[in-house]
C-alpha positions as CSV (number, residue, x, y, z in Angstrom):
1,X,55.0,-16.7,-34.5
2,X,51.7,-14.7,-33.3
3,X,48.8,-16.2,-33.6
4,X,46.2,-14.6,-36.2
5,X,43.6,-14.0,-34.4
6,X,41.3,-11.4,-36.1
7,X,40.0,-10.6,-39.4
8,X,42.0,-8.8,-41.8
9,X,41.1,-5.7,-43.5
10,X,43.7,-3.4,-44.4
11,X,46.8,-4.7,-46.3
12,X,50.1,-2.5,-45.8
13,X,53.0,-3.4,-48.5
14,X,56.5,-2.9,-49.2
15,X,57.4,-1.9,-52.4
16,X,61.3,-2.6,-53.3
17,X,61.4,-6.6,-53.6
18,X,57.8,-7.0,-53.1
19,X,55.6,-5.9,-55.6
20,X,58.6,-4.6,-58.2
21,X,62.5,-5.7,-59.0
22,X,64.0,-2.2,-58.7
23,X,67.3,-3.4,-58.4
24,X,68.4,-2.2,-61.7
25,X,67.7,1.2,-60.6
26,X,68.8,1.5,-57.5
27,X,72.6,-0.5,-58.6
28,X,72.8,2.3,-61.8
29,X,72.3,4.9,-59.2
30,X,74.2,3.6,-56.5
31,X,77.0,3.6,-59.1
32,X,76.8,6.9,-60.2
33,X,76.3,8.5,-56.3
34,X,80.1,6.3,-55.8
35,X,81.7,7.5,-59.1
36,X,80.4,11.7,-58.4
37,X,82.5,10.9,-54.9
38,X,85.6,10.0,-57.7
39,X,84.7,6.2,-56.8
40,X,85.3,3.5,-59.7
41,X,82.7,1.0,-59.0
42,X,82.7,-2.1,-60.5
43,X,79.6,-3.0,-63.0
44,X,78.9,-5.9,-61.1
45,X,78.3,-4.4,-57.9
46,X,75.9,-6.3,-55.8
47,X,73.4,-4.3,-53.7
48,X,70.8,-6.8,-53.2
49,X,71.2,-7.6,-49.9
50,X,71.2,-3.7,-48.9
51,X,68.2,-3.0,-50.9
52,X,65.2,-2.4,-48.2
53,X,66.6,-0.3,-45.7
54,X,66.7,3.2,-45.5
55,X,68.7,4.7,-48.5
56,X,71.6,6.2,-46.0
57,X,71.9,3.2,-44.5
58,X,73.1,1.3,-47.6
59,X,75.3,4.0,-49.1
60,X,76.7,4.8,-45.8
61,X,77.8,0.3,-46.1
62,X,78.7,1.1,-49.2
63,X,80.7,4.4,-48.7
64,X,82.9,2.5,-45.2
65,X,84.2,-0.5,-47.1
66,X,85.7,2.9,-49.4
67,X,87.2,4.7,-46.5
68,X,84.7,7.5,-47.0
69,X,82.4,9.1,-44.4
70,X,80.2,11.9,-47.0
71,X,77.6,10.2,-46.5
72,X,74.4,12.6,-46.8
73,X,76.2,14.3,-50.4
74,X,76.0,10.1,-51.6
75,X,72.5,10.3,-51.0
76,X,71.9,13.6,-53.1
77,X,73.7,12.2,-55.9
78,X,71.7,8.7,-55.9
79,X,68.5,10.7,-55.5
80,X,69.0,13.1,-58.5
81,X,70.1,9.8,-60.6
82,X,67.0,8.1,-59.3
83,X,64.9,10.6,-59.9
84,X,66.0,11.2,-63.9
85,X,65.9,8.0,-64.8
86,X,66.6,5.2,-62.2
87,X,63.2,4.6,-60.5
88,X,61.9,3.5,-63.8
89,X,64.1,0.8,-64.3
90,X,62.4,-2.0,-62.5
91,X,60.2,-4.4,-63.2
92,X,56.9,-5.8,-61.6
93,X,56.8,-9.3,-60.2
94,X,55.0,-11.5,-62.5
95,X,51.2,-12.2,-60.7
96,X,51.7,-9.1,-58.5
97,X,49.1,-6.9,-61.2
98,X,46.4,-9.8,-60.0
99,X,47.2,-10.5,-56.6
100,X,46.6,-6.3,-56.4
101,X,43.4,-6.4,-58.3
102,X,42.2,-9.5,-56.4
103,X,42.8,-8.1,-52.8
104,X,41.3,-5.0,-53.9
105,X,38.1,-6.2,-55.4
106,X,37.9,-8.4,-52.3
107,X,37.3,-5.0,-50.5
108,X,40.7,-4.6,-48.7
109,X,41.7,-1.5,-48.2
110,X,45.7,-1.2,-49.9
111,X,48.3,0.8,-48.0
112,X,52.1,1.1,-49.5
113,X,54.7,1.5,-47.1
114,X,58.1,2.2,-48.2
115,X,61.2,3.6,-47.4
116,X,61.6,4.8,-50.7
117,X,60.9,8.7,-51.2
118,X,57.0,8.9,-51.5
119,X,57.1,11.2,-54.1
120,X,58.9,8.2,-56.3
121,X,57.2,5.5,-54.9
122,X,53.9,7.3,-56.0
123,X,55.5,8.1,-59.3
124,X,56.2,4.3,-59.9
125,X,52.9,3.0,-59.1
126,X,51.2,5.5,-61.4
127,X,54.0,4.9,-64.3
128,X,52.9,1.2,-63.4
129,X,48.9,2.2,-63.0
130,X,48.7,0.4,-59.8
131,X,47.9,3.4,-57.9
132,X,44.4,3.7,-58.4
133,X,44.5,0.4,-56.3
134,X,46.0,1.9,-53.2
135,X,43.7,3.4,-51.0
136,X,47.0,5.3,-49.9
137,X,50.6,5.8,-50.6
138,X,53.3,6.3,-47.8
139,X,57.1,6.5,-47.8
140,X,60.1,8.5,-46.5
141,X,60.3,12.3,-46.5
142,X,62.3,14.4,-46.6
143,X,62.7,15.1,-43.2
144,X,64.2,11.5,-42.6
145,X,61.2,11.0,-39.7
146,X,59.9,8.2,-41.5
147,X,63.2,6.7,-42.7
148,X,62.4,3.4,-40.5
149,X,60.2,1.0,-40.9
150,X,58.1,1.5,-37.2
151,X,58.2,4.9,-37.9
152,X,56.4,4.6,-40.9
153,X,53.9,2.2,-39.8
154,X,53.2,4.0,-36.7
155,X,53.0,7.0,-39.0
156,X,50.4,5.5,-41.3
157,X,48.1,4.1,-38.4
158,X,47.8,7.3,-36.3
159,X,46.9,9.2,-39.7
160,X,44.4,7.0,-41.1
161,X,43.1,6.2,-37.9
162,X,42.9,2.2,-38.2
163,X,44.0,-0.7,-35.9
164,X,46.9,-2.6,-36.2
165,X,45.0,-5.3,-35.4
166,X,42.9,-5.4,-38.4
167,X,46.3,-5.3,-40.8
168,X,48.9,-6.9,-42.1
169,X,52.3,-5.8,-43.6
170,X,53.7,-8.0,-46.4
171,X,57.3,-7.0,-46.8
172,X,60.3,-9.4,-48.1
173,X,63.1,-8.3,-46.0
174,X,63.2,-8.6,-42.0
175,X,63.1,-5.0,-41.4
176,X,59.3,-5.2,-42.9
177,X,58.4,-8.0,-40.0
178,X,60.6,-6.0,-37.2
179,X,58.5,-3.1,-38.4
180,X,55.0,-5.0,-38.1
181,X,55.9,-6.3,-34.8
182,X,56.9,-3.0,-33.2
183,X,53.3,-1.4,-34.1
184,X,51.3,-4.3,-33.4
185,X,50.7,-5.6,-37.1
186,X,50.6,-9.2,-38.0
187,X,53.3,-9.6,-40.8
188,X,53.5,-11.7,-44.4
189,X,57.5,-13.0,-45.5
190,X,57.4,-13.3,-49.2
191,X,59.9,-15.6,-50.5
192,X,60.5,-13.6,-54.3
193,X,62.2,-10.7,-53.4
194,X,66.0,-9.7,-51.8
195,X,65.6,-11.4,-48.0
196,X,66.3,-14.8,-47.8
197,X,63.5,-17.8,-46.3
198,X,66.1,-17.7,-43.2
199,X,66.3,-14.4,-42.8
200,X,62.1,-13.9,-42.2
201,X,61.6,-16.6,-40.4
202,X,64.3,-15.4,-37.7
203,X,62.8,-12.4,-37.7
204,X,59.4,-14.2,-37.0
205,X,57.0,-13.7,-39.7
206,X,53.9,-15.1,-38.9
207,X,53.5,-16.9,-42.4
208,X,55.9,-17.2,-45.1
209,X,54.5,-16.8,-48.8
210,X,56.4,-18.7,-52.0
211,X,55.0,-16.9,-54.8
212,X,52.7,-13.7,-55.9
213,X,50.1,-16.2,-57.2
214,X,50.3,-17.0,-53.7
215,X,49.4,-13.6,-52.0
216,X,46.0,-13.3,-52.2
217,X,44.8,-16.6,-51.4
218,X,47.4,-16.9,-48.5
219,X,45.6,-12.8,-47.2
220,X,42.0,-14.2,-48.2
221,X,42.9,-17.3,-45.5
222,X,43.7,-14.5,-42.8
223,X,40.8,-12.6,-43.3
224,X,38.5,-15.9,-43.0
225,X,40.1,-16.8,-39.5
C-alpha cells in the first residue's frame, strides 16, 4: 500500500456500487440487450460481479458463454433500454447523501468518474440532486476513448489541470484502484458495493472503507496527514 503522504483536496468517485445500487437497472437492461439478440435469459441473472467495467466488456462475458460474438449491436440495445427507463432504477447507498454534503462543505472539490455514459451518469445525479455537489462530472463517451478507468482519470487531470497527488479515487471494484495507481492517485476500497474485501486489497488499495458513514471521516483523516 502507498504511503499517504500529502494533503487531500480533490475527491474523484465511482458511481455504479459506490454512491448508488444500479444493479436493477443495468440486470433489466442486460436482459433485454440478450432477449433483442433472440436470447432467453433467466430472471435471475446475476451481473454483479461484471458491473464496473466498461459496458462491452460485460456484455461481450455475457454474449461468449452464449456462443455469440455481436457484441457492439448488445451494447445498442442495453443503452436504448437504459436510457428509457433503466438508469433510474437504482437506489442510493444509505449515508452516501451526507458523506457528499460533508466532503463538500469541508471544501473538497467532487469529481465523478465513471464508466457509465456521462450523459446518464449526469442524468442520475441530477434525478438524485447530487449534482450540484460535483464540481464536475466525467464518464465514457461515445467515442469509447474513455471506456477505461486510466483513461478516464488521465482524462479528468489533464482537463482540470490538478495533481494527482492532491486526489483520491474512491471506487469499490479493483479496476477503480488499478485506475488510481496508473495516474498517480492515492485510492479508497469501499467495502458496500459489488467488489469483494479480497478483491481491493489485491489490487492494493491504500485504505479500505466498511461503510458510507465511514467516507468522510476516513477522507477528512487523509486530508489531515
Amino acid at each position: 500500500m502507498s504511503s499517504l503522504h500529502s494533503s487531500i483536496h480533490l475527491v474523484l468517485l465511482d458511481l455504479d456500487g459506490t454512491l448508488i445500487d444500479s444493479r436493477p437497472g443495468i440486470a433489466a437492461s442486460t436482459r433485454a440487450a440478450l432477449r433483442s439478440l433472440g436470447h432467453t435469459p433467466e430472471d435471475t441473472l446475476d451481473i454483479a460481479a461484471f458491473i464496473g467495467p466498461p459496458l462491452q466488456d460485460m456484455l461481450r462475458a455475457l454474449l461468449q458463454a452464449r456462443g455469440d460474438g455481436r457484441v457492439d449491436e448488445a451494447v445498442l440495445a442495453y443503452r436504448r433500454h437504459y436510457g428509457d427507463v433503466g438508469l433510474f432504477d437504482c437506489a442510493l447507498y444509505p449515508g452516501i447523501r451526507e458523506a457528499l454534503q460533508e466532503m463538500h462543505g469541508a471544501g473538497l472539490r467532487l469529481y465523478l468518474a465513471t464508466s457509465k455514459r456521462e450523459v446518464f451518469a449526469r442524468r442520475i445525479l441530477e434525478h438524485l440532486e447530487l449534482a450540484s455537489l460535483f464540481t464536475a462530472i466525467h464518464g465514457s463517451v461515445p467515442s469509447g476513448a474513455l471506456d477505461h478507468k486510466p483513461e478516464l482519470l488521465a482524462h479528468i487531470l489533464s482537463m482540470r489541470n490538478i495533481s494527482a497527488r492532491d486526489g483520491v479515487m474512491i471506487g469499490d471494484r479493483r479496476h477503480d484502484i488499478a485506475g488510481a495507481h496508473a495516474v498517480g492517485l492515492r485510492s479508497l476500497g469501499v467495502l458496500w458495493g459489488y467488489g469483494s474485501r479480497d478483491e481491493l486489497e489485491t489490487a492494493g488499495a491504500d485504505r479500505l472503507v466498511e461503510s458510507p458513514l465511514d467516507l468522510a471521516r476516513t477522507i477528512a483523516s487523509m486530508v489531515t496527514r
